[in-house]
N, CA, C and O atoms as a GROMACS GRO file, in nm:
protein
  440
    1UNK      N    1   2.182   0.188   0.480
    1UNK     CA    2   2.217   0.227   0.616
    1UNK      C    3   2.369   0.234   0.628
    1UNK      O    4   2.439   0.220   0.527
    2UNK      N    5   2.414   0.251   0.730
    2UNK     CA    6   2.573   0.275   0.761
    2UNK      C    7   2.653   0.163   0.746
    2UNK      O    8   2.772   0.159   0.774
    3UNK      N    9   2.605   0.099   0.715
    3UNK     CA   10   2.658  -0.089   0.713
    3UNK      C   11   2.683  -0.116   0.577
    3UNK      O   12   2.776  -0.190   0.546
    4UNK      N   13   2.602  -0.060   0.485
    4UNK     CA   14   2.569  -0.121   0.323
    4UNK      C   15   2.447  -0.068   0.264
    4UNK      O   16   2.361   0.010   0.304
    5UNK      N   17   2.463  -0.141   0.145
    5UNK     CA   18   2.321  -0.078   0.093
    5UNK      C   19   2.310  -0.225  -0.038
    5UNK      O   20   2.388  -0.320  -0.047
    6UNK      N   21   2.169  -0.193  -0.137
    6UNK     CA   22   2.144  -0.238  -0.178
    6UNK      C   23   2.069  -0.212  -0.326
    6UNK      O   24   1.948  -0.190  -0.319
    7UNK      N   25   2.120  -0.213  -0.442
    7UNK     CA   26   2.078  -0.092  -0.590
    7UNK      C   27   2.020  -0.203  -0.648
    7UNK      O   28   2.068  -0.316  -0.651
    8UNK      N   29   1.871  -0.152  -0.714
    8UNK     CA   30   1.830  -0.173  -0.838
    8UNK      C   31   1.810  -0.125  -0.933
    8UNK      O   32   1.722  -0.044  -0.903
    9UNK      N   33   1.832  -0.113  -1.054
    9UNK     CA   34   1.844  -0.026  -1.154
    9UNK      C   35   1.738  -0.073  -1.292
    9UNK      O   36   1.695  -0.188  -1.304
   10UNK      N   37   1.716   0.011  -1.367
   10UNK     CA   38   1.694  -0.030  -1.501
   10UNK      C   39   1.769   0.044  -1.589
   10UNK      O   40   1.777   0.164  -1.562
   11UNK      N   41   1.824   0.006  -1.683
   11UNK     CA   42   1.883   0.087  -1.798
   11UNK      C   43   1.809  -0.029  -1.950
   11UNK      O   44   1.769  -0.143  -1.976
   12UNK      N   45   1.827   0.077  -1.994
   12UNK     CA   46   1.778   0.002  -2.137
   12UNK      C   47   1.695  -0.056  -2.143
   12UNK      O   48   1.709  -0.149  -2.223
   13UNK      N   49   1.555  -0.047  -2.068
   13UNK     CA   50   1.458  -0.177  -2.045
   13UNK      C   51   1.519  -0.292  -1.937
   13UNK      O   52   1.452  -0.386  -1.897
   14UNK      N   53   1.630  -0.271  -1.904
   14UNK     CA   54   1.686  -0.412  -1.861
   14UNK      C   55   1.691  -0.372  -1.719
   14UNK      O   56   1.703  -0.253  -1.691
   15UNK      N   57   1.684  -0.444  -1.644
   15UNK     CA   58   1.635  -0.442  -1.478
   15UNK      C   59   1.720  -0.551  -1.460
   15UNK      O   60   1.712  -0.657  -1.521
   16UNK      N   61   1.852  -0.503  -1.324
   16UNK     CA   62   1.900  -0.552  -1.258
   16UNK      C   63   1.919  -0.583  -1.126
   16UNK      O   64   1.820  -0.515  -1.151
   17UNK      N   65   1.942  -0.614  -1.001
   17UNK     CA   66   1.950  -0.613  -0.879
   17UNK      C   67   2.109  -0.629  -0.785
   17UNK      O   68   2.163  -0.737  -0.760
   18UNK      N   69   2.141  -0.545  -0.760
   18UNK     CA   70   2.286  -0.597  -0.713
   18UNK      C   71   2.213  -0.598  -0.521
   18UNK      O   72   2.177  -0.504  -0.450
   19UNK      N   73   2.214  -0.680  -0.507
   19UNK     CA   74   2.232  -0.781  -0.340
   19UNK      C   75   2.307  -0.688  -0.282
   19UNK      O   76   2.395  -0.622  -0.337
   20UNK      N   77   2.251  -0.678  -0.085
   20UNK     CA   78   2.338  -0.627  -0.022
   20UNK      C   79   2.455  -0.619  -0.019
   20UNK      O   80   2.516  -0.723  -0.042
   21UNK      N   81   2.551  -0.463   0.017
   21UNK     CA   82   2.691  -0.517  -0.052
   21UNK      C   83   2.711  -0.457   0.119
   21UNK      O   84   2.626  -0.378   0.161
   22UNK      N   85   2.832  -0.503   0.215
   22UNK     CA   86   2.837  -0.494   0.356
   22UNK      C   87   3.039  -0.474   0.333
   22UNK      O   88   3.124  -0.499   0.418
   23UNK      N   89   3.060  -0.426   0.198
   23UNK     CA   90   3.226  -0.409   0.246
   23UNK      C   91   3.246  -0.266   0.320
   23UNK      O   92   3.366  -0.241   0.307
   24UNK      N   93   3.203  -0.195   0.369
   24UNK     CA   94   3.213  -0.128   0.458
   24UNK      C   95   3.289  -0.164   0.586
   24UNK      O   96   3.221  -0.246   0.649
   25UNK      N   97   3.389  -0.140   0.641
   25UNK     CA   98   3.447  -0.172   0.722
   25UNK      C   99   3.418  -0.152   0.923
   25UNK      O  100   3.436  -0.213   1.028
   26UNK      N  101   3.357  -0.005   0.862
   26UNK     CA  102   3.315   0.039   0.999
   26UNK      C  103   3.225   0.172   0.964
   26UNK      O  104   3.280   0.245   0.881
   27UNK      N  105   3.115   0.211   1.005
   27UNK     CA  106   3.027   0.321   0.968
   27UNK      C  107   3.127   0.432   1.019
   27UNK      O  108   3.110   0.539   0.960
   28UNK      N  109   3.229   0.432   1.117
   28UNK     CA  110   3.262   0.549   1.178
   28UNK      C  111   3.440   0.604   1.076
   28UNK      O  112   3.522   0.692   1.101
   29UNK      N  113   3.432   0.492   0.956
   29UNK     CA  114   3.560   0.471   0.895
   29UNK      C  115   3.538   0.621   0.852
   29UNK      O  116   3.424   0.667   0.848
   30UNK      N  117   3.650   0.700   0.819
   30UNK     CA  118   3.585   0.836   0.720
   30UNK      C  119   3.618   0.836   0.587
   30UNK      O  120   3.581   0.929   0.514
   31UNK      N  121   3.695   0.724   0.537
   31UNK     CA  122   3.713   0.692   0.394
   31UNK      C  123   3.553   0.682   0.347
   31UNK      O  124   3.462   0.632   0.414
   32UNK      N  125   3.547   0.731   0.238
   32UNK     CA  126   3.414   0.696   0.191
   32UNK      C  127   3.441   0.534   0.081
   32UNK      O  128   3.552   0.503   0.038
   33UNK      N  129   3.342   0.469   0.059
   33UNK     CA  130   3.388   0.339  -0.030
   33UNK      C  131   3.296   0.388  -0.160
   33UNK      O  132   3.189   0.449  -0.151
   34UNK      N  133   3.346   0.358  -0.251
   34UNK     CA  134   3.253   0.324  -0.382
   34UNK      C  135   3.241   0.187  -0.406
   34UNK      O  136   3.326   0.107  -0.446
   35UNK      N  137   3.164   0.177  -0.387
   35UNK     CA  138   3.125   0.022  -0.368
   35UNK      C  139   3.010  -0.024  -0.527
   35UNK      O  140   3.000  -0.137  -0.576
   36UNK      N  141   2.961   0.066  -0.562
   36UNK     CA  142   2.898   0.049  -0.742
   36UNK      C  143   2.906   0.137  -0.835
   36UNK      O  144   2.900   0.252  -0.793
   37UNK      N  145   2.919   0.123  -0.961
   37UNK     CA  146   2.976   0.216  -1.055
   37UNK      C  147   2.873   0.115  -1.175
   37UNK      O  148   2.875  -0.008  -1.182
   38UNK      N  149   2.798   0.199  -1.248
   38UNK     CA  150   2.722   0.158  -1.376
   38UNK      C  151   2.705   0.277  -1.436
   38UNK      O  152   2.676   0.394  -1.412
   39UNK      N  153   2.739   0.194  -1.536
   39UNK     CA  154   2.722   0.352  -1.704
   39UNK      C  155   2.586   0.340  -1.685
   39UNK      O  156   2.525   0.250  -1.628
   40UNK      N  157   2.533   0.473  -1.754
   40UNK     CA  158   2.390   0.458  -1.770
   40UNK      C  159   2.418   0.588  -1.882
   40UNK      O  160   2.533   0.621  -1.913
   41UNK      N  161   2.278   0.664  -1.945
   41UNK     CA  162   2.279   0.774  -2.022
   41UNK      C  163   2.360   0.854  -1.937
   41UNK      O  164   2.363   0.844  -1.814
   42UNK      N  165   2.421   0.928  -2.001
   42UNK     CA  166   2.462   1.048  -1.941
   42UNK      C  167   2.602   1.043  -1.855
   42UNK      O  168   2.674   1.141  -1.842
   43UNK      N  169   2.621   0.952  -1.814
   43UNK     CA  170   2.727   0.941  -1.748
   43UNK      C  171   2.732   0.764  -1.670
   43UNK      O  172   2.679   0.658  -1.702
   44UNK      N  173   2.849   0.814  -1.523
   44UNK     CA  174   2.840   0.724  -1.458
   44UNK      C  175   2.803   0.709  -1.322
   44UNK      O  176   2.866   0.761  -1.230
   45UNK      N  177   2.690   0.629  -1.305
   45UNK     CA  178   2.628   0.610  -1.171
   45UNK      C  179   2.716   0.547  -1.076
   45UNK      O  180   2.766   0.435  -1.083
   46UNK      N  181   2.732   0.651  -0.969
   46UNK     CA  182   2.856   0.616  -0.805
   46UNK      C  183   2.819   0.593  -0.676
   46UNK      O  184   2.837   0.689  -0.601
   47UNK      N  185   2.777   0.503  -0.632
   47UNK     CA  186   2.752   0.462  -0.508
   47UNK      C  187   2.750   0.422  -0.426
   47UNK      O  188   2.697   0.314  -0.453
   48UNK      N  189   2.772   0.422  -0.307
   48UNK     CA  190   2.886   0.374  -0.181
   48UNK      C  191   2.839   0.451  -0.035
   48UNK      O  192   2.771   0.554  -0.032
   49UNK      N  193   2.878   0.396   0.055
   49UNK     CA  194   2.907   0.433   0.188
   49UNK      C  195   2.970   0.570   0.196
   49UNK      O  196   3.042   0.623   0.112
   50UNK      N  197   2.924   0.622   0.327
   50UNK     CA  198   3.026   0.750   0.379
   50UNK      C  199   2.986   0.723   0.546
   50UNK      O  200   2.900   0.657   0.604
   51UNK      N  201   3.101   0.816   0.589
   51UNK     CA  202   3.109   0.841   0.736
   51UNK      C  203   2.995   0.838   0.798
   51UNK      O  204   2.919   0.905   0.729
   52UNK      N  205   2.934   0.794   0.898
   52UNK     CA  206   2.791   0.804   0.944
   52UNK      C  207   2.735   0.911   1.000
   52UNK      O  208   2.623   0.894   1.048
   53UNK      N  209   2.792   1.031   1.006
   53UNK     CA  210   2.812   1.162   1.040
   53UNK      C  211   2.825   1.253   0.914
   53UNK      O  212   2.840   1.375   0.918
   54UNK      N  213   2.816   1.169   0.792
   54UNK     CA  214   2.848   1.261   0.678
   54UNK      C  215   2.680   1.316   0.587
   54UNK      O  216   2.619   1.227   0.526
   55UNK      N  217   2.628   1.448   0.587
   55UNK     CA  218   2.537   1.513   0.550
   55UNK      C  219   2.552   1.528   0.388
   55UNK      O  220   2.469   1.484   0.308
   56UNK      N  221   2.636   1.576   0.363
   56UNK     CA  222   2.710   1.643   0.253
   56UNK      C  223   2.810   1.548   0.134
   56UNK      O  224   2.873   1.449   0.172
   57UNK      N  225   2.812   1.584   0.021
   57UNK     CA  226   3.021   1.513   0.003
   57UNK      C  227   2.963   1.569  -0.195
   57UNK      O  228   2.881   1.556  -0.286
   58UNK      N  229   3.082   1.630  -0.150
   58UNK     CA  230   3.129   1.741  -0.315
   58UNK      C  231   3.226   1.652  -0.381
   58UNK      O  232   3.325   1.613  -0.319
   59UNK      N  233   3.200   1.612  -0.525
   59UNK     CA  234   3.317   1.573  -0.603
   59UNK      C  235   3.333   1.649  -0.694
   59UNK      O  236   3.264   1.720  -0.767
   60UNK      N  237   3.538   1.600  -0.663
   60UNK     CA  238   3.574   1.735  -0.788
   60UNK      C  239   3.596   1.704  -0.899
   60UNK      O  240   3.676   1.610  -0.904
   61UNK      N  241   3.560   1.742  -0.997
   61UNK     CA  242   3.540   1.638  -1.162
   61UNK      C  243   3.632   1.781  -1.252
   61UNK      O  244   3.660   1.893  -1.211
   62UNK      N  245   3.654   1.726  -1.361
   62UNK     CA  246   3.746   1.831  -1.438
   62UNK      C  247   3.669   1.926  -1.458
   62UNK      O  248   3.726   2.029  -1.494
   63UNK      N  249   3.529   1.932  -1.445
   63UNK     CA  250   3.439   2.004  -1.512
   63UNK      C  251   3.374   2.159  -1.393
   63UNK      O  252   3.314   2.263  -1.419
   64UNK      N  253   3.420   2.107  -1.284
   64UNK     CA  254   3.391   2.133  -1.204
   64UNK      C  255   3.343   2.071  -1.064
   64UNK      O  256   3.413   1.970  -1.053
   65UNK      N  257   3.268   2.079  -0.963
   65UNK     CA  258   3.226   2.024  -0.844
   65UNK      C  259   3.102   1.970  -0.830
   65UNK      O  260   3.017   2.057  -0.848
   66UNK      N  261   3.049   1.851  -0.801
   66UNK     CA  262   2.905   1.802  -0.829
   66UNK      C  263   2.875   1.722  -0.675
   66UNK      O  264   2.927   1.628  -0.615
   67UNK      N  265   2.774   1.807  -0.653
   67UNK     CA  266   2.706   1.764  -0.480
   67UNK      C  267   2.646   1.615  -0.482
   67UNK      O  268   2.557   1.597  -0.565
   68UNK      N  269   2.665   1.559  -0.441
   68UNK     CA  270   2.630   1.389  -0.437
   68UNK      C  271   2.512   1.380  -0.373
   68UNK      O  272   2.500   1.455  -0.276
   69UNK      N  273   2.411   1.301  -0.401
   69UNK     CA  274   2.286   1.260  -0.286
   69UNK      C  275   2.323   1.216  -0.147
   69UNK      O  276   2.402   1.132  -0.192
   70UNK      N  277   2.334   1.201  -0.026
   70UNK     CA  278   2.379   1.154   0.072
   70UNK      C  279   2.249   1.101   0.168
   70UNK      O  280   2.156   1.181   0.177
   71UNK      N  281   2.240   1.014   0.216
   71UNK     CA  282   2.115   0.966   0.346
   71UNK      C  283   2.192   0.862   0.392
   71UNK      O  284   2.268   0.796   0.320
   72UNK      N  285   2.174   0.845   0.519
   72UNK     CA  286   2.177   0.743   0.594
   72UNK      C  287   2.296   0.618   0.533
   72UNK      O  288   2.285   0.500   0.503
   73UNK      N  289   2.445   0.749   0.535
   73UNK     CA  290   2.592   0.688   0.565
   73UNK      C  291   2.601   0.613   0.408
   73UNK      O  292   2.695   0.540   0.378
   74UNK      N  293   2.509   0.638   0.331
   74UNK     CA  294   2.505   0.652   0.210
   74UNK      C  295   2.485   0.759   0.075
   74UNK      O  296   2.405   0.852   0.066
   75UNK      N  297   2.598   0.706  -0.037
   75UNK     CA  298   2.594   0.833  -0.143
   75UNK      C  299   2.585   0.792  -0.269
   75UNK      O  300   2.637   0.688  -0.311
   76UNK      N  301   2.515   0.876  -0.341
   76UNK     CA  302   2.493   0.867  -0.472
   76UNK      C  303   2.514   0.940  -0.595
   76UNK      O  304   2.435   1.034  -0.598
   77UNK      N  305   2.604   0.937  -0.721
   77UNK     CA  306   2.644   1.083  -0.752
   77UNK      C  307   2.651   1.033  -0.892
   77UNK      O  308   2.657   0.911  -0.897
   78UNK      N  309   2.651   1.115  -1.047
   78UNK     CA  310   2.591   1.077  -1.141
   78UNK      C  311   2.784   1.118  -1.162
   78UNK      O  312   2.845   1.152  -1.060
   79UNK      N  313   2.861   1.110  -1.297
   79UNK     CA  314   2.974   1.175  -1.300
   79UNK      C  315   2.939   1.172  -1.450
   79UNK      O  316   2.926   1.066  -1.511
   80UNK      N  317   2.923   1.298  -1.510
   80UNK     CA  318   2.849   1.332  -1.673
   80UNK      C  319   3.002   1.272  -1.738
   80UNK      O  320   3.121   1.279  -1.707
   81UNK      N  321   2.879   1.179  -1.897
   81UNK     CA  322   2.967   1.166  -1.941
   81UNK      C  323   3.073   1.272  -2.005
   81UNK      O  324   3.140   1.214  -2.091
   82UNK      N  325   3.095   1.353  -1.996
   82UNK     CA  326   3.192   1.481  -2.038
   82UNK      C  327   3.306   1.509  -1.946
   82UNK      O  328   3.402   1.586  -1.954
   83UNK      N  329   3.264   1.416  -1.846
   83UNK     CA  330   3.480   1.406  -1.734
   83UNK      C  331   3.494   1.231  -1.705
   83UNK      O  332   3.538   1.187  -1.599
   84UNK      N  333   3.442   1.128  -1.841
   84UNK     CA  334   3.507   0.996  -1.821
   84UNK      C  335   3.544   1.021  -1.974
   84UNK      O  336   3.506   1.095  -2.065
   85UNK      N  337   3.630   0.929  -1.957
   85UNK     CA  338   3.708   0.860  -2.130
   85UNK      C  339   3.883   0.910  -2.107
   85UNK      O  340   3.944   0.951  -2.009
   86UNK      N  341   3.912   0.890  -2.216
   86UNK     CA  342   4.077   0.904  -2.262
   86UNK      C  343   4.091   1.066  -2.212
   86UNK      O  344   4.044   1.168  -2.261
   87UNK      N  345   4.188   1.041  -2.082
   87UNK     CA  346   4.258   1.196  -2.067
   87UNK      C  347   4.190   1.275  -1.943
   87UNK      O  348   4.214   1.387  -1.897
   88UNK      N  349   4.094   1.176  -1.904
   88UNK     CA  350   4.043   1.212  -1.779
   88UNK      C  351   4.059   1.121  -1.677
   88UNK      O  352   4.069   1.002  -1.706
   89UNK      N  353   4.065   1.167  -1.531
   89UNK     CA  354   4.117   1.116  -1.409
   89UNK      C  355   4.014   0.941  -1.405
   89UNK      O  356   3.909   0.944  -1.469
   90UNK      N  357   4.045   0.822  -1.343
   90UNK     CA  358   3.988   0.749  -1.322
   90UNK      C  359   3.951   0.732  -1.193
   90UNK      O  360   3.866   0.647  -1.167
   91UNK      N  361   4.001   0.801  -1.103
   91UNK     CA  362   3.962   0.810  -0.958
   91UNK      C  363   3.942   1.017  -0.936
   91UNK      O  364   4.007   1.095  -1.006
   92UNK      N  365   3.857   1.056  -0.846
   92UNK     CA  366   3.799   1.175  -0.843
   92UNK      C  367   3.829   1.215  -0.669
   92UNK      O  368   3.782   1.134  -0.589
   93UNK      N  369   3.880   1.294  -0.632
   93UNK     CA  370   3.855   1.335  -0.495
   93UNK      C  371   3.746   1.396  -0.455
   93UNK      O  372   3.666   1.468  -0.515
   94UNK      N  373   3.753   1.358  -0.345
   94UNK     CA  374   3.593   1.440  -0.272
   94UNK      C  375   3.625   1.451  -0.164
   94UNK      O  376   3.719   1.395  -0.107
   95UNK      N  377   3.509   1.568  -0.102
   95UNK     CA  378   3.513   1.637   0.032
   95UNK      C  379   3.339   1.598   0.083
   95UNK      O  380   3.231   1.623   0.031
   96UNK      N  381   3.385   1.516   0.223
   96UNK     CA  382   3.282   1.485   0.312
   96UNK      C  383   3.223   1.600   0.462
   96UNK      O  384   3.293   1.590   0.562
   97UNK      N  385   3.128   1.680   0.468
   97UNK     CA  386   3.128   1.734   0.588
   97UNK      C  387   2.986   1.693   0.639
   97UNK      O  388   2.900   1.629   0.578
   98UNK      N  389   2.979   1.750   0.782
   98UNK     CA  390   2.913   1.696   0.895
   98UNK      C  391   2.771   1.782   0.891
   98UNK      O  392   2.756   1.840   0.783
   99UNK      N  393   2.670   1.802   0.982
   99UNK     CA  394   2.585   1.870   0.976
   99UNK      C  395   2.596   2.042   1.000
   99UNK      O  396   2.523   2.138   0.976
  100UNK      N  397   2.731   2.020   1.062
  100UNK     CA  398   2.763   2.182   1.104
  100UNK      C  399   2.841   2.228   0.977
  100UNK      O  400   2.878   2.343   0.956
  101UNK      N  401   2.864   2.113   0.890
  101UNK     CA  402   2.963   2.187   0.773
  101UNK      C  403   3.113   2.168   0.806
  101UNK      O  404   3.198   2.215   0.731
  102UNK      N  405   3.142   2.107   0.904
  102UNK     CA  406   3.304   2.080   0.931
  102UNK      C  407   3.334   1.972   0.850
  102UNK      O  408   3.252   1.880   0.846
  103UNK      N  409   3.459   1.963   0.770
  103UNK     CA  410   3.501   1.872   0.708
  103UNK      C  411   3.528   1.737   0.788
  103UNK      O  412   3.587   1.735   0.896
  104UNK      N  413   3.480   1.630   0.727
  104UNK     CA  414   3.522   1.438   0.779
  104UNK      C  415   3.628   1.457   0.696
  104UNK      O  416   3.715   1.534   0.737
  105UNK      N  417   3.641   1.414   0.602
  105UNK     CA  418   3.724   1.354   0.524
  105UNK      C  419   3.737   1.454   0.376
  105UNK      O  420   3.645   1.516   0.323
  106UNK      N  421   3.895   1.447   0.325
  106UNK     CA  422   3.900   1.533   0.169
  106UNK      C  423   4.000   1.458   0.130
  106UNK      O  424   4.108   1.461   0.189
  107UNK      N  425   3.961   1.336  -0.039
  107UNK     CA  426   4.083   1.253  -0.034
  107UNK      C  427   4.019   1.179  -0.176
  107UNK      O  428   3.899   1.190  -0.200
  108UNK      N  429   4.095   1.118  -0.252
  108UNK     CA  430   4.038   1.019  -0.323
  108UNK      C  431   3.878   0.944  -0.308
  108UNK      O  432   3.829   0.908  -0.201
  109UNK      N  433   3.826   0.933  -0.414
  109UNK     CA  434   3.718   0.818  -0.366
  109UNK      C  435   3.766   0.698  -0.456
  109UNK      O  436   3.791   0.703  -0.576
  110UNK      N  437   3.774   0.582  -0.368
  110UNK     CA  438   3.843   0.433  -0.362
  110UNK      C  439   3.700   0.333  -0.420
  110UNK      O  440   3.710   0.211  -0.430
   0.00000   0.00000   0.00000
């Protein structure tokens, strides 16, 4: 929800639980937070809060632009392993918009 969220995962057979995480400051903040980051195959799993008004949110990766899952002031976005390692950005900008498509926020994700 707009407050936090809460991931369970399996990788490798191995099943983890990360506990409500509530650093979200304010649902109406338009910074988006990354609040979890886990390697898995393929890349890296990104997930965090957005604006509570936010439908949408595009990240821009060297490779190109990759549409994130978004529900309920929450996002989820895979980043292939082919734009992490030596020589690629460690922070990625992204663009958040609304249901009409007007931009929230276009800025780093933190």
């Amino acid at each position: 929800n707009e407050h936090g969220f809460a991931s369970c995962s399996q990788v490798g057979g191995q099943t983890t639980f990360d506990g409500y995480r509530a650093l979200r400051a304010a649902a109406d903040d338009p910074n988006p937070a990354s609040i979890v980051t886990m390697e898995v195959p393929g890349g890296l799993a990104v997930a965090g809060t957005v604006h509570q008004n936010c439908v949408r949110m595009q990240v821009m990766l060297p490779s190109g632009t990759v549409e994130a899952d978004v529900a309920n002031a929450t996002f989820a976005v895979l980043i292939p392993s082919s734009d992490l390692g030596p020589g690629k950005p460690k922070t990625y900008n992204v663009k958040l918009f609304s249901a009409d498509n007007v931009p929230i926020y276009e800025g780093p994700l933190d």
